[in-house]
N, C-alpha and C positions, 0 to 999 in steps of 0.2 A: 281330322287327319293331320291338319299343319295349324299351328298356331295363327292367329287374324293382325290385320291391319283394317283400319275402318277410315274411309276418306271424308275429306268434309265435303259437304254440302255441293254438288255441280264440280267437283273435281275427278267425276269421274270420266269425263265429257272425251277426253283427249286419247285413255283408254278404251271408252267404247270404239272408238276409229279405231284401235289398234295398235295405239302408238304403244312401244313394249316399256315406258319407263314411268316409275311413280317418283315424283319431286318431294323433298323433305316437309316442303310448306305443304304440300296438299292432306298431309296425315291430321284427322281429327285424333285418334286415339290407339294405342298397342294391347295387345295381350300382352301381360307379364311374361317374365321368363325369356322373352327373344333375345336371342344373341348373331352378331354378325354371321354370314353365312348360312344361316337359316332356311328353310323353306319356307313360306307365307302364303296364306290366303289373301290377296286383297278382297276387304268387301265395302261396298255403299253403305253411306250413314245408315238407312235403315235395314244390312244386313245381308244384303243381296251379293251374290257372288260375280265377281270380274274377271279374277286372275288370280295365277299362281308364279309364283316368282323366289329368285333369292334376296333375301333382306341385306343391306348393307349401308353401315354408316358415312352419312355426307350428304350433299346435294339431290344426288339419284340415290331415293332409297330403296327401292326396288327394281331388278331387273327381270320383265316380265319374260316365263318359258314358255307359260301356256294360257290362253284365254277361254278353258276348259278344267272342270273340277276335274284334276286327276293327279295321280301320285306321281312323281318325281324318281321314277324306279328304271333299273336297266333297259327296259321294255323301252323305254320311254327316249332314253340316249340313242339307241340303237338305231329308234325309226327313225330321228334328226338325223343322225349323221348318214345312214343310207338315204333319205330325203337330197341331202348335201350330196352325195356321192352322183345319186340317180342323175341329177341336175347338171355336173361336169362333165359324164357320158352325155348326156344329149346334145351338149352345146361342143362334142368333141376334143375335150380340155384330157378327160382322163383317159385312161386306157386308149392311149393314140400313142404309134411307135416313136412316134416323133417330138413328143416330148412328156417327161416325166418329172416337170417339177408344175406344181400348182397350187393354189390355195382352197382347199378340200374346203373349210370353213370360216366364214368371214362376219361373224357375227352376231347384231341383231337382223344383217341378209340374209342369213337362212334359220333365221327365230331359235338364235344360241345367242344370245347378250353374252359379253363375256368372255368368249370362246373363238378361241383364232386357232386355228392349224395350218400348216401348210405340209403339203408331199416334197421331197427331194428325192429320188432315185424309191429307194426301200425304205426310207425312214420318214418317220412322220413328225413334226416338230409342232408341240403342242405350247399355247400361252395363254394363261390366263389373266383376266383385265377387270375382274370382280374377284371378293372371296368367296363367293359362293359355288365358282369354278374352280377357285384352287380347292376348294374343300370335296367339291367329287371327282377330283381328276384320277384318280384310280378307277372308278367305275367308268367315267368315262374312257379312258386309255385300253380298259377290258375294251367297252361296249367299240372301241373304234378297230382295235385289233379284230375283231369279230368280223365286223364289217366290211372290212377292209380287204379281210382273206389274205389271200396267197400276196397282194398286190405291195404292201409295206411287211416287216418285219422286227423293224424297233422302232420304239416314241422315245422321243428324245421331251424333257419337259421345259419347256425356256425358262420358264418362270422361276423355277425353285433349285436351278444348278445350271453349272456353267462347264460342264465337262464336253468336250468334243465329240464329234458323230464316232469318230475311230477310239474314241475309248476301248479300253479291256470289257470283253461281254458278262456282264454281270448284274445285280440288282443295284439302283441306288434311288432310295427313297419310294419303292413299290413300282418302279419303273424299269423297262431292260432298254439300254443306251447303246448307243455304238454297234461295235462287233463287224460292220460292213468294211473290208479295206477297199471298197468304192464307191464316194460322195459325192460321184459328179453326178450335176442335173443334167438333163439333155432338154431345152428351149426350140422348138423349131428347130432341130437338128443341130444347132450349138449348143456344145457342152458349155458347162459351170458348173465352177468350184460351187458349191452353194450361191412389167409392164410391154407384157408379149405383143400385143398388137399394136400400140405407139411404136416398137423397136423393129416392128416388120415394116412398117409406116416407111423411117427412117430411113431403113433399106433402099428401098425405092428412090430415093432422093441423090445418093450418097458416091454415086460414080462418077470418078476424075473427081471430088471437091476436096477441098480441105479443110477436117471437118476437127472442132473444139468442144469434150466432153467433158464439159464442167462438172463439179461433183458428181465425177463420175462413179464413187464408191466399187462394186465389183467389174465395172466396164461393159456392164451390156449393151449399152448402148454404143460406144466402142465397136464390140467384134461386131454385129449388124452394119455395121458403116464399113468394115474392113470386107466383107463377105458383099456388100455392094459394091463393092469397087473403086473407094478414098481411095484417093494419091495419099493422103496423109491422114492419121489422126493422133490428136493430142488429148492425152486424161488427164483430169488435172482434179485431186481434193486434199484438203489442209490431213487427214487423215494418213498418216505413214502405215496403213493395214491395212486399207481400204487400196491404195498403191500398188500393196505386196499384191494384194489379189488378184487385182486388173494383170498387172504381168502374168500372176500365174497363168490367169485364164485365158489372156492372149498367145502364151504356150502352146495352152492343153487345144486352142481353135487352130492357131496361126504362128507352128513353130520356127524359129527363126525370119520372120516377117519384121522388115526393116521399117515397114510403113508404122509404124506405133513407139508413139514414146508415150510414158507419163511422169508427172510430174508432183511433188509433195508441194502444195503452196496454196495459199488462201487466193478464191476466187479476185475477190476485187482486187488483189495487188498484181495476179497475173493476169486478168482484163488490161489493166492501165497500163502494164509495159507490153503490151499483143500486136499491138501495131496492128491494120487491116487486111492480115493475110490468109483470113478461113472464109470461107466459104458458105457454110453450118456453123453453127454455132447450137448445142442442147445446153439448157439451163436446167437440172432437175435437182433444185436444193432441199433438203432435209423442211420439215417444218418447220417455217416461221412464225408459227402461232399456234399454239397448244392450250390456248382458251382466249375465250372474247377480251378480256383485260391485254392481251399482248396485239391485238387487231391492228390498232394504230398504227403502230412500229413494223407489223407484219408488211402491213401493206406498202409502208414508206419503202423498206427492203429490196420487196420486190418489185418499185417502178426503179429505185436505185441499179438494181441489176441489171434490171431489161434494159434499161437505158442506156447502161455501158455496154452490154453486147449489140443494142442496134448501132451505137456510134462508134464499132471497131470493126463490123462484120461489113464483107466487101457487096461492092451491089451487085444486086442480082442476086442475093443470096439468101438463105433457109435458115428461120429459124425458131427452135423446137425449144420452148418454152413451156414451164409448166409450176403448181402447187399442188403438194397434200397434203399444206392444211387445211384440216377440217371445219374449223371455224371461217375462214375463207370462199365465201361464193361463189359464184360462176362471175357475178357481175362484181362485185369486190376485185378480184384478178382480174377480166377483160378490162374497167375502169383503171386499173395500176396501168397496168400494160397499154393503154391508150395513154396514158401523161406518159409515159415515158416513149413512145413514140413523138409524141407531142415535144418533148423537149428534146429529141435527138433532132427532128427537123427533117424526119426520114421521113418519104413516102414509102408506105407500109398497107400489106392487104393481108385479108386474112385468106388460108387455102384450107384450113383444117381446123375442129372445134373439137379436141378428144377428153376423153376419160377414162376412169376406174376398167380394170378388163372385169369381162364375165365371168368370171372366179372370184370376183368381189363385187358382191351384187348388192343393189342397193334394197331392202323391204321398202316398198311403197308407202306404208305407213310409219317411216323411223325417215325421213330426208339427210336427216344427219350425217347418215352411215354414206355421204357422196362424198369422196375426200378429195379427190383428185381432178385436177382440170387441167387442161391443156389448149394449148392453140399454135401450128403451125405459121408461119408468117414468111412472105415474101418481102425483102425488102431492097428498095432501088436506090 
């Protein structure tokens, strides 16, 4: 059916678990002819079959789809991605009036290595992060329209164009894009222009404080804290677009609401002139480490960080700190975040230990796929 891959010797040990990735070093030998984006047999030196995957040049050369001989055919997309769907009605994410934007597929968490989508309103925003998914994202984009029903109406493809959701309705690239003149999500009943349970979290905390949303890129975290009841809140990222949004969306929640400013300016220069006047303070910066080689510096980052927000935030006060890097551990992060506790000189407790929401779920057998960590903190 698909051309082979043959392992060496006991490297097959980590797939039997389940784990979906095959590493470059593990290949004894190829069939001719494969070229990137492939479909593959993985088999044991002596022939035996393990997995079916796409092939792809680099470190992970295979990412596993199925750990069963079977074809790689529409049938086959269809039942992932209703698997993915069934999954977010259960846990209440999808088809809930109250909110419509969500992450339908997140990966090797719902045994699609590769393959990200997420829901906003009608449109479905597809990414691929192998070539073995950009090479069937037509069939996949059929097999998800299919699925999906009544529920979306266009896929927008991230990957391969950069045209806007309101685009003119038309084909681009075997895709239909745009055509909605309405792109707001609806989050727990706040809209967005384009980490739901951390920002209800929030909520809870955020009446009468004065509360500082560092990188705060679109502001969600923002309106949660204005809909709990801040006396003030401050956005703040070096991003002048990430800016434009937060206003808009504090608009589209909270028109004419005086409680909200933001601001364009790099985190640690607007830490150091802040003086101790918030109350909250959220830390949620982009990844600082996007492979083990950057770890070091990752972590220096973010005790540098934590450390400025415990030594400017007032006592008594909340604060929601967090990573999603991936290469970053639970205990990697909890250890940063103690020295810098440690060198503010703050007594410090922890109220909250969060994570990834349940629309990005982690496969038990991939740990990898845990990106995000968090920790609530009281500080005196």
């Amino acid at each position: 059916m698909y051309k082979s891959i043959y392992l060496k010797r006991g490297k097959e040990e980590s797939l039997l678990r389940f784990h979906p990735w095959v590493f470059s070093g593990a290949i004894l030998r190829m069939d001719e002819g494969i070229e990137e984006g492939d479909f593959v047999r993985v088999l044991a030196e002596n022939g035996g079959f393990i997995a079916v995957g796409h092939y792809q040049i680099g470190s992970i050369s295979v990412r596993v789809l199925s750990f069963r001989d079977v074809e790689i055919d529409e049938k086959f997309w269809e039942s992932r991605l209703a698997s993915a769907l069934q999954m977010r009605i259960s846990i209440g994410i999808a088809d809930n009036p109250q909110n419509n934007t969500y992450r339908l597929v997140h990966g090797e968490g719902d045994n699609l290595p590769g393959l990200v989508i997420d829901c906003y309103g009608k449109t479905a925003v597809m990414q691929a992060h192998s070539v073995g998914i950009h090479v069937c994202r037509k069939d996949i984009a059929n097999a998800l329209m299919k699925v999906m029903d009544s529920r979306i109406e266009h896929v927008f493809y991230k990957s391969e164009t950069t045209l806007p959701f309101k685009a003119e309705l038309g084909q681009e690239n075997g895709f239909i894009i745009g055509g909605s003149d309405d792109n707001t999500a609806l989050e727990n009943g706040l809209k967005f222009h384009v980490q739901r349970e951390n920002r209800s979290l929030l909520e809870q905390y955020a009446r009468g404080k004065r509360v500082l949303n560092m990188f705060c890129y679109t502001g969600g975290f923002s309106f949660y804290a204005m809909r709990g009841g801040a006396e003030q809140v401050h956005s703040v990222d070096s991003s002048g677009k990430a800016i434009e949004l937060t206003r808009a969306n504090v608009e589209l929640n909270f028109p004419g609401d005086s409680r909200h400013e933001a601001f364009c300016e790099d985190a640690f220069k607007f830490l150091e002139k802040a003086g101790n006047q918030y109350d909250l303070i959220i830390l949620d910066p982009p990844a600082f480490a996007k492979h083990r080689g950057a770890l070091h510096n990752a972590l220096k980052g973010y005790t540098r960080l934590n450390r400025a927000a415990l030594e400017k935030i007032k006592s008594g006060g909340i604060l929601f700190t967090f990573s999603c890097s991936q290469v970053v551990t639970k205990d990697n992060f909890r250890n940063a975040v103690f020295t810098a506790a440690a060198q503010s000189k703050r007594k410090v407790r922890i109220l909250h230990q969060l994570h990834q929401p349940a629309d990005h779920p982690v496969n038990i057998y991939h740990p990898e796929g845990e990106y995000l960590k968090g920790l609530v903190l009281y500080v005196e």
